[in-house]
VOMAR-481988 format. One record per residue (C-alpha): residue number from 1; chain; x, y, z. Coordinates in steps of 0.5 Angstrom, whole numbers, padded with zeros to 4 digits. Layout:
<atoms>
ATOM     i   ch    east   north      up
ATOM   NUM    A       X       Y       Z
...
</atoms>
This chain:
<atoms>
ATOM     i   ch    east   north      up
ATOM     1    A    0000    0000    0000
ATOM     2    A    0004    0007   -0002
ATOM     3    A    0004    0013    0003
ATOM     4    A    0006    0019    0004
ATOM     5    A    0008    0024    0010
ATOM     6    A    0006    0030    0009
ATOM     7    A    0009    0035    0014
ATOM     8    A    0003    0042    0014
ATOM     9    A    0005    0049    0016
ATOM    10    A    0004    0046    0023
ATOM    11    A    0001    0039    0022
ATOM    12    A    0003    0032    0019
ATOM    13    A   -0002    0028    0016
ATOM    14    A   -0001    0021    0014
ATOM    15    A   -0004    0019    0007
ATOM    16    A   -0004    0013    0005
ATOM    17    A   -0007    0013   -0003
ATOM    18    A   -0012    0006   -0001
ATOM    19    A   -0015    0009    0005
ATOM    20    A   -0020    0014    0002
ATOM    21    A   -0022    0008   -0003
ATOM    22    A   -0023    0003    0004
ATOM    23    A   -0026    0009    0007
ATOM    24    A   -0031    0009    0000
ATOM    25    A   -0032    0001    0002
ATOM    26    A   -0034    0003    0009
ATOM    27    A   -0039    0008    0008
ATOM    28    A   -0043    0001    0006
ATOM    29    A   -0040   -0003    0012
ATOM    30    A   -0044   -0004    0017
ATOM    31    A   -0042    0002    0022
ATOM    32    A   -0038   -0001    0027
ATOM    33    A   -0032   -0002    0021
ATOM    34    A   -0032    0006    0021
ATOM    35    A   -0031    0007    0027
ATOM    36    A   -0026    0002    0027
ATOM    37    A   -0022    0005    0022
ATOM    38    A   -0022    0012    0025
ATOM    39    A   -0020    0009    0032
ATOM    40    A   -0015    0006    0028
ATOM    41    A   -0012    0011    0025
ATOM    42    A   -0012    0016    0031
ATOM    43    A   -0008    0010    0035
ATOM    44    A   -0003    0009    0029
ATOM    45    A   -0001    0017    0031
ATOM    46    A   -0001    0016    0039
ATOM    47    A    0007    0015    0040
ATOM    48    A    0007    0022    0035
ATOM    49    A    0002    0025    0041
ATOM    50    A    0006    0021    0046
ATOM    51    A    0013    0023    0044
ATOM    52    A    0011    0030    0043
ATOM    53    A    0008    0032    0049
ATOM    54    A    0013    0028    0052
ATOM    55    A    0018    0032    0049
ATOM    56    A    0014    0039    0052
ATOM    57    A    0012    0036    0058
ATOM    58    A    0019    0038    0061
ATOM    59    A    0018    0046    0060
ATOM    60    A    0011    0047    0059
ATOM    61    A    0005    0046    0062
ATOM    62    A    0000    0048    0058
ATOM    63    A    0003    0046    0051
ATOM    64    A    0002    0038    0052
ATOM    65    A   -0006    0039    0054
ATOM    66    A   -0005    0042    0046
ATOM    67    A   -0004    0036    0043
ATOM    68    A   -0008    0031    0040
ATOM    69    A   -0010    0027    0033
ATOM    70    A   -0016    0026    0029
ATOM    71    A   -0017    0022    0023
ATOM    72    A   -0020    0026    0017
ATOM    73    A   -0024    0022    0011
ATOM    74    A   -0026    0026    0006
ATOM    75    A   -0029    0025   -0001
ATOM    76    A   -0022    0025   -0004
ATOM    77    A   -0017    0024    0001
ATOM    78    A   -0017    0020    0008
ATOM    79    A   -0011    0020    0013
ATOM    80    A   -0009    0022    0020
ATOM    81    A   -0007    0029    0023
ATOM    82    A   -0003    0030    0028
ATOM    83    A   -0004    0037    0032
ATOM    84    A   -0003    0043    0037
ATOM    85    A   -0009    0046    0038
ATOM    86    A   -0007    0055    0038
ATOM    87    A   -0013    0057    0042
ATOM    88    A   -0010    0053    0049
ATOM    89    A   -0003    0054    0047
ATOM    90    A   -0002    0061    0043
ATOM    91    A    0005    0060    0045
ATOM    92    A    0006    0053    0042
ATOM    93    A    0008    0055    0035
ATOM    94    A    0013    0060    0037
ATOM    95    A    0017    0055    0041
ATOM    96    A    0017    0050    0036
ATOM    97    A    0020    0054    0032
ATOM    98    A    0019    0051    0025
ATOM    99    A    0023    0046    0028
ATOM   100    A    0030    0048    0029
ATOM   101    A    0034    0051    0034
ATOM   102    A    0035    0058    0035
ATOM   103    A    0032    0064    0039
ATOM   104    A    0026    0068    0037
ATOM   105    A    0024    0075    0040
ATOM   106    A    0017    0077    0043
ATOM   107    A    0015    0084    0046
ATOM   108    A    0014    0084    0054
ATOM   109    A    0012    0091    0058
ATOM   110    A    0016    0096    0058
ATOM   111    A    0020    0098    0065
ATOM   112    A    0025    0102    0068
ATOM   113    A    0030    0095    0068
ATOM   114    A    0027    0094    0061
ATOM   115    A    0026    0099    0056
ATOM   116    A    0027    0095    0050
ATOM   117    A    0019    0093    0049
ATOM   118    A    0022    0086    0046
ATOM   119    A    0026    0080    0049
ATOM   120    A    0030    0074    0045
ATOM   121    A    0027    0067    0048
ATOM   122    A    0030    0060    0046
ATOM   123    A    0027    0055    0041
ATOM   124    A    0024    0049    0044
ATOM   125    A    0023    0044    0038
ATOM   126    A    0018    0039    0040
ATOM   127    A    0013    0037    0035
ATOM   128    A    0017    0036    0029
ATOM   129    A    0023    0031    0032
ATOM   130    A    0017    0027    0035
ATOM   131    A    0015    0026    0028
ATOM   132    A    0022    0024    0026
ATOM   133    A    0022    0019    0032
ATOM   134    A    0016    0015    0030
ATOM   135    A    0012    0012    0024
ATOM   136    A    0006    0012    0023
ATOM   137    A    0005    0010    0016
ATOM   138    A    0006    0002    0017
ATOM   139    A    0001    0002    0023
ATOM   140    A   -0003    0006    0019
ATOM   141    A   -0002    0001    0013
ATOM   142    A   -0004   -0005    0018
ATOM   143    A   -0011   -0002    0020
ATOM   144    A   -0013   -0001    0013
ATOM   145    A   -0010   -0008    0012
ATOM   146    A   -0014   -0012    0018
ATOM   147    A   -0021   -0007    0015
ATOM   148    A   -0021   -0010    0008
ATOM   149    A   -0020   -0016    0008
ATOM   150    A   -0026   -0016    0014
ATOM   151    A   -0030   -0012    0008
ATOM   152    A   -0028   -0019    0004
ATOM   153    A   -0022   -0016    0000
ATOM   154    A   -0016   -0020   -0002
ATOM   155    A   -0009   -0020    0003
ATOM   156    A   -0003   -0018   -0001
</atoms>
């Protein structure tokens, strides 16, 4: 079954070429196989998940909560997305950093000790090295595998 990662501007989704065409099969499945499908791809990404909360858990608190993935299936694609929601951690991109080490400068209220508005603060990349650290491919693969010759296709 031919993949491809595909690394968004801060997500990566996994897309395997046959998994919108099972997902297609499945719309005339009985439920339960949908729903195995979609628990499915959401558990081939959990050692992302794992690994990049892990990797912000040693000096965020809040970033970690942030992260999760979902399964999309549309009419013409089908995959897993691995994600760090903004809106509960607005400080995530920042420090992610387009996953490279580095510094990046924010503005900070103006003091007598600080009369320069902005401060540098170090990158702290946690997302992307998670998924350099894990594949999600071949779990994916599996799934997909396992669900169609349940539907009656043959194994290769």
């Amino acid at each position: 079954m031919a993949s491809k990662a595909v690394i968004t501007d801060f997500g990566t989704s996994v897309d395997p070429k046959d998994l919108t065409n099972l997902y297609k099969e499945l719309k005339a499945a009985p439920g339960k196989l949908q729903i195995e499908l979609r628990k499915g791809v959401v558990a081939a990404a959990q050692p992302v998940v794992d690994q990049a909360k892990a990797n912000a858990a040693t000096w965020s608190k809040t970033i970690p909560s942030a992260i999760k993935a979902k399964a999309t299936f549309y009419s013409k694609s089908a995959g897993v997305t691995v994600v760090v929601s903004s809106a509960k951690a607005k400080q995530a991109r920042a420090y992610e950093h387009n996953g490279t080490p580095g510094s990046f400068r924010v503005p900070v209220f103006r003091t007598e000790r600080n009369p320069d508005t902005w401060v540098a603060r170090d990158a702290k990349p946690f997302f992307y090295s998670a998924i350099d650290q894990n594949k999600i491919e071949a779990e994916i693969a599996k799934v997909a595998t396992r669900l169609a010759q349940d539907l009656g296709f043959a194994g290769n």
